[in-house]
N, C-alpha and C positions, 0 to 999 in steps of 0.2 A: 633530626626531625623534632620538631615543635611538639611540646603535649596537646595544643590547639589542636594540631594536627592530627594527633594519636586519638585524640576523642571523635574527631569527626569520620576517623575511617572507620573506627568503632561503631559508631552507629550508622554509617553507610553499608557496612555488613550485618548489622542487626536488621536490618531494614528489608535488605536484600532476600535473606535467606527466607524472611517469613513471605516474604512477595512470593514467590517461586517454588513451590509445594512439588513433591514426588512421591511416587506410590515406593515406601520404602522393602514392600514383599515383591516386588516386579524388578526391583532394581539391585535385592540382594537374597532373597529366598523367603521361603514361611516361615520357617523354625526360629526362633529366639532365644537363645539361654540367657537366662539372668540369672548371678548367686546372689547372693545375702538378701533374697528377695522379701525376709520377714521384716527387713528396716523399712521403714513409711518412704523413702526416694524410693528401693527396689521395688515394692507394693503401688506406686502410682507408676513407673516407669510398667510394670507388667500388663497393669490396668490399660494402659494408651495404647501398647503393643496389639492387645486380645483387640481392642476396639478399631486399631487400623486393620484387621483382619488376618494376625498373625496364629499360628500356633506356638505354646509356650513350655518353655521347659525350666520349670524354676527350683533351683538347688540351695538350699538354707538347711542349719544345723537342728532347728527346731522341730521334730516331727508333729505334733499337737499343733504347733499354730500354722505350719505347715500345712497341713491336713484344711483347715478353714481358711487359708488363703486363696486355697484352689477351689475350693466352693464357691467362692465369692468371683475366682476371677472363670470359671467357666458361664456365668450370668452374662461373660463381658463378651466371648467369643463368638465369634459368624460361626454358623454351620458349616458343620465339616472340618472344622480346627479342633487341635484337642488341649489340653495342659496337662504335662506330665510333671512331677515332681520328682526329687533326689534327694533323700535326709543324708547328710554331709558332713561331719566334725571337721571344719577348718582348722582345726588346731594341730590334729594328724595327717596330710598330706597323703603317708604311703598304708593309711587303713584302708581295710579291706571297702568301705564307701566310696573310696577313688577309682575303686574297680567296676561300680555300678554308674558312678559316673561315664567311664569309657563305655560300656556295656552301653547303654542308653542312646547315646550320643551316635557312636556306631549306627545303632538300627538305622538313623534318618539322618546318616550323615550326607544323603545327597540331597537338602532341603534344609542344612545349616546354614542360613545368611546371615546371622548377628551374633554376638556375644555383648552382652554387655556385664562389666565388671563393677560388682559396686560395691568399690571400696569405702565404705562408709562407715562400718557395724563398730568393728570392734576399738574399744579404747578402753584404758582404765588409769584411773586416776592418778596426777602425779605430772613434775614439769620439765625435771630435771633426768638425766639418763641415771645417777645415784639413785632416784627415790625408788626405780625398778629392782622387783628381786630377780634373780637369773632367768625363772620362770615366766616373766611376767615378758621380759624381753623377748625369750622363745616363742612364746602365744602372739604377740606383736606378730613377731616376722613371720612365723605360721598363715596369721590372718590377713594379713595388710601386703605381704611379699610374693611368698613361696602360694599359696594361694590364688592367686591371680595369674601368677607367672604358670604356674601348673598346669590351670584351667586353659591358657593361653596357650600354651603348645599343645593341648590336646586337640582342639578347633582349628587350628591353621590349618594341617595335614587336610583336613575336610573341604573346606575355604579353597583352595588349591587345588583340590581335585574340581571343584566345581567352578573354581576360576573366577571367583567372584566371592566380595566376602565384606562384613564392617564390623571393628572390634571398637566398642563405645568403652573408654574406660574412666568409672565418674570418681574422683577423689572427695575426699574428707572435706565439708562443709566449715568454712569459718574464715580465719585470716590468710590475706595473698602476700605475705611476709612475715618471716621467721621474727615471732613473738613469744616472750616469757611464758606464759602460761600454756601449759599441755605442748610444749616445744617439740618435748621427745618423739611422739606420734608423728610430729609433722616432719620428718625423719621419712616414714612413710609413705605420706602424703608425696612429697617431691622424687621418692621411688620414679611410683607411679607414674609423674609426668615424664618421668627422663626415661621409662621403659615404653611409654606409648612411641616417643621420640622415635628410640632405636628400631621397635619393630617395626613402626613405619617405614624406615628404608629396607627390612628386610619381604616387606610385602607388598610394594610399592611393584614391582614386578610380573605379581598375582594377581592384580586388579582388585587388590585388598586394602579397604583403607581403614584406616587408624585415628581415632578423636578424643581427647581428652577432656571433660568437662570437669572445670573448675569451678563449682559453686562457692558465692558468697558465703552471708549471712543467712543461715534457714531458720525462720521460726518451727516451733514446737509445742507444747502442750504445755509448759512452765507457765508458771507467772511471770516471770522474770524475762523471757523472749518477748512477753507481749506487751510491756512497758516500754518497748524499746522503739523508736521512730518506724512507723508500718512501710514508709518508704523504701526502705534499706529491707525492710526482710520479704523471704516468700513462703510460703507455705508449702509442704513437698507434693501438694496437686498443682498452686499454680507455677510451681519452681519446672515441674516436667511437663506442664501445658506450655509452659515459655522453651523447652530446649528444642520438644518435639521437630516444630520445623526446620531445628539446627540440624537432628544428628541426619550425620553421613553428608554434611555440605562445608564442612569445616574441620580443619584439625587440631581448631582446639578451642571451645568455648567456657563462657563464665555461665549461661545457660539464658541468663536475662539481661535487656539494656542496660537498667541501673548497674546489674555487678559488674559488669565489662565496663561500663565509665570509673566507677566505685573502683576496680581491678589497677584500669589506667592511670589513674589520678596515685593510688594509695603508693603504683610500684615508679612512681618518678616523682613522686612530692620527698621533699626536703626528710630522714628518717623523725624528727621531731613532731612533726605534721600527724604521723604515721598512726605514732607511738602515744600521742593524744588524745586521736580518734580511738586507738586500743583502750588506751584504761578510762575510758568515758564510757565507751561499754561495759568494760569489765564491770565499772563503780552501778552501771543500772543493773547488771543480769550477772555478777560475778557470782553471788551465794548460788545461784543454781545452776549456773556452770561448776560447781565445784561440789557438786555432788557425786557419795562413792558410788561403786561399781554396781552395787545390788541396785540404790536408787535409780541410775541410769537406765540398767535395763528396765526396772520397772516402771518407769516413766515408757519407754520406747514400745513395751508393749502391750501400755494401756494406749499410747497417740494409734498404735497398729489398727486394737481393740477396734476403736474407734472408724476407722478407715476403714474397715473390713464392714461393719455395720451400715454407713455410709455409701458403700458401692452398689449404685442402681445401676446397672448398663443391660437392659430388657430391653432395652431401643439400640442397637447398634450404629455407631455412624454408617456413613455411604463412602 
């Protein structure tokens, strides 16, 4: 098949899916769990849920921003919906917090229709699998693996009972091929797509469907994202305003036109192509990608700050 080709079915399915709108609580339940909900994708993904008239159940390690994320996002909710929260150390799996997770979940497991996974949060600095100390690797797979997968088999059981179900699972924002820089992570990242993969034939049965969202390029709060061509990036409100009338119609998107051409082109052009296009970005927005682990957080949750101040939803859609 022709790349011509591959671009034009691309956007004949971008096209499609936003043409043809469904009520996503009608067609898989209220209840929505989202974790790592205090990263800015979690935090718009929550926001669009509360507004399509879902209830929300969102699970992050941070209790304080925690605590004002729900603030903000019950502004978003129709009457009669609620937002529960779960403070969560993703780094521990079998703490006693993974017990309030089941706990929770249990109560309204007959009204669990979504899970979405957002594997986005955690990263720390460094490109190579040496520059990790033994720890740093353990917290990786904590956060990015055994975390998802965990959370995943807790929800199925539910899903099945209720015979009806969609697990959204959104990977790590950046390159659609294995590059030098923050490589190790992206280790992770391709976990991820290979487990939506498999569980799809294990739920395929259940009437449970399984979608991967592989985002681009996302702008940020840096200086250094927004030097960079506005074309190519989105911002995590209009990055989840673009997937919206994706999820649950596909199994596997980039979330917007450009990154699905951008995807197409990047994973069949010539590796030299690729690899220019990489350190052309690197050379605009390298020093701020390459900030430590304190910086990063604190950049992420000042961009949060920010969003959470920002969210007017006193007008509900229809």
């Amino acid at each position: 098949m022709s790349n011509f080709k591959f671009f034009f079915i691309v956007i004949e399915l971008n096209l499609w899916v936003k043409l043809f709108t469904k009520s996503l609580k009608d067609e898989y339940g209220e209840y929505v769990v989202i974790t790592n909900v205090v990263d800015c994708i979690g935090f718009q993904f929550a926001k669009a849920f509360a507004k399509k008239g879902h209830s929300l159940i969102l699970i992050a390690s941070k209790s304080e921003v925690l605590e004002r994320v729900k603030s903000a996002l019950e502004k978003c909710v129709k009457p009669g919906r609620k937002v529960e929260i779960i403070v969560y150390d993703e780094t521990q799996p079998e703490h006693v917090y993974f017990v309030k997770v089941e706990k929770l979940l249990h109560e309204v497991k007959d009204k669990i229709g979504i899970l979405l996974n957002n594997c986005s949060l955690k990263l720390k600095p460094g490109n190579k699998l040496l520059d990790y100390s033994r720890n740093d690797i353990l917290e990786l797979l904590y956060a990015n693996v055994a975390y998802p997968v965990l959370i995943t088999q807790l929800v199925i059981p539910f899903m099945i009972e209720n015979k009806k179900g969609l697990i959204v699972n959104v990977t790590m924002p950046d390159n659609f091929r294995p590059v030098e820089h923050k490589g190790f992570p992206h280790v992770m990242r391709e976990f991820i797509k290979f487990f939506g993969e498999v569980i799809s034939r294990d739920c395929d049965a259940h009437n449970i469907d399984v979608q991967t969202v592989n985002p681009g390029w996302i702008s940020n709060r840096r200086q250094g994202s927004k030097r960079f061509p506005d074309f190519l990036l989105q911002s995590p409100a209009t990055f989840v305003d673009s997937v919206m009338p994706c999820v649950g119609r596909t199994d596997k998107s980039c979330g917007c036109l450009i990154h699905s051409i951008l995807r197409e082109f990047l994973n069949n052009a010539p590796k030299i192509v690729h690899e220019t296009i990489y350190y052309a970005y690197r050379a605009v927005n390298g020093k701020y990608d390459d900030l430590n682990e304190s910086q990063e957080i604190d950049d992420m949750m000042k961009e949060l700050e920010e969003n959470i101040k920002e969210c007017d939803c006193e007008i509900h859609d229809q």
